[in-house]
C-alpha positions in Angstrom: -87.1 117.1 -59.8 -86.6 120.4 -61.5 -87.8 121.8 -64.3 -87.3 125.1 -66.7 -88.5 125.8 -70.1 -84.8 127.0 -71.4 -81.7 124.4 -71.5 -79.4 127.0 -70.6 -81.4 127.4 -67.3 -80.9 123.8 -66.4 -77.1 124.0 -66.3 -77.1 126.0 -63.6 -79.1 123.9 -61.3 -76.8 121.6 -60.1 -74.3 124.7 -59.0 -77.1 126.0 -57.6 -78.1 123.0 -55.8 -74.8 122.7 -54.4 -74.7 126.0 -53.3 -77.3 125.7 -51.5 -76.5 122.1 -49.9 -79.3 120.7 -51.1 -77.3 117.6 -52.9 -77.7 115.8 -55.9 -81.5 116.9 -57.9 -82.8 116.1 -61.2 -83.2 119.2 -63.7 -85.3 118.4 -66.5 -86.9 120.2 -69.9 -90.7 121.2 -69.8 -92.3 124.3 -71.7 -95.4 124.5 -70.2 -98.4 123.3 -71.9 -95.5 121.2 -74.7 -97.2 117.7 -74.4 -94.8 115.8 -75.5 -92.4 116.8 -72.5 -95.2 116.0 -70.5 -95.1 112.4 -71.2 -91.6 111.7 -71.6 -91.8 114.1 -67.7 -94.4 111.5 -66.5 -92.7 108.5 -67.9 -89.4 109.5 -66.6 -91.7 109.6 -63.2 -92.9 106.2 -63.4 -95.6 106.1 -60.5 -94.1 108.2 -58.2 -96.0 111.4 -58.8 -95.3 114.8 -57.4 -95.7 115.7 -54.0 -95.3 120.0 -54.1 -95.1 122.1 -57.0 -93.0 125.0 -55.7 -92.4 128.1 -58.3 -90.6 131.7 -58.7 -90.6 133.5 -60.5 -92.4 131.8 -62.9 -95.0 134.3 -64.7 -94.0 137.4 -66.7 -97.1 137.2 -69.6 -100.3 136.9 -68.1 -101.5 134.5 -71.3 -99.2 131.9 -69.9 -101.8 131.2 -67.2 -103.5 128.6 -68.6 -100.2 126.8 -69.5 -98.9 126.8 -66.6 -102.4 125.8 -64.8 -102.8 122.7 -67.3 -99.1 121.9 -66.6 -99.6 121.5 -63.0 -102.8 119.9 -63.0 -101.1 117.2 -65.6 -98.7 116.5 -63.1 -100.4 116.4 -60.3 -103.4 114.1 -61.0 -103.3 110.0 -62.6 -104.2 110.8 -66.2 -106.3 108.2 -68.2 -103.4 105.6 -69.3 -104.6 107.2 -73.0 -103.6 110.6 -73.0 -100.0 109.4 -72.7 -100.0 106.5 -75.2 
């Protein structure tokens, strides 16, 4: 699974995972901190829940930190049922 922020970034994944002979991957829209992308991410997921977060390139504003911090802790911990719903 991959994610960007912009569309236009996302149509360059598959070239780029091609490219790189990495195969088919999954390129998906998430602004950091956007809830709502959050759950339909996390749906999308089912129960299967991310083993790495790996990022470059990622931070060019320093107020973006906590964003980008509440992103991946989102995604990387079972939520109360709740805060998707």
């Amino acid at each position: 699974m991959c994610t960007d922020g912009k569309d236009e970034c996302l149509s360059y994944l598959q070239a780029n995972a091609i490219a790189n002979s990495v195969g088919q991957v999954r390129g998906e829209i998430l602004e950091w901190g956007n809830i709502e992308q959050l759950r339909a991410l996390r749906e999308s997921l089912g129960q299967t829940m991310p083993g790495l977060v790996v990022g470059a390139d990622v931070l060019y504003d320093i107020k973006a930190i906590p964003s980008l911090v509440d992103t991946v802790r989102s995604l990387s911990c079972r939520l109360p049922k709740h805060f998707w719903h």
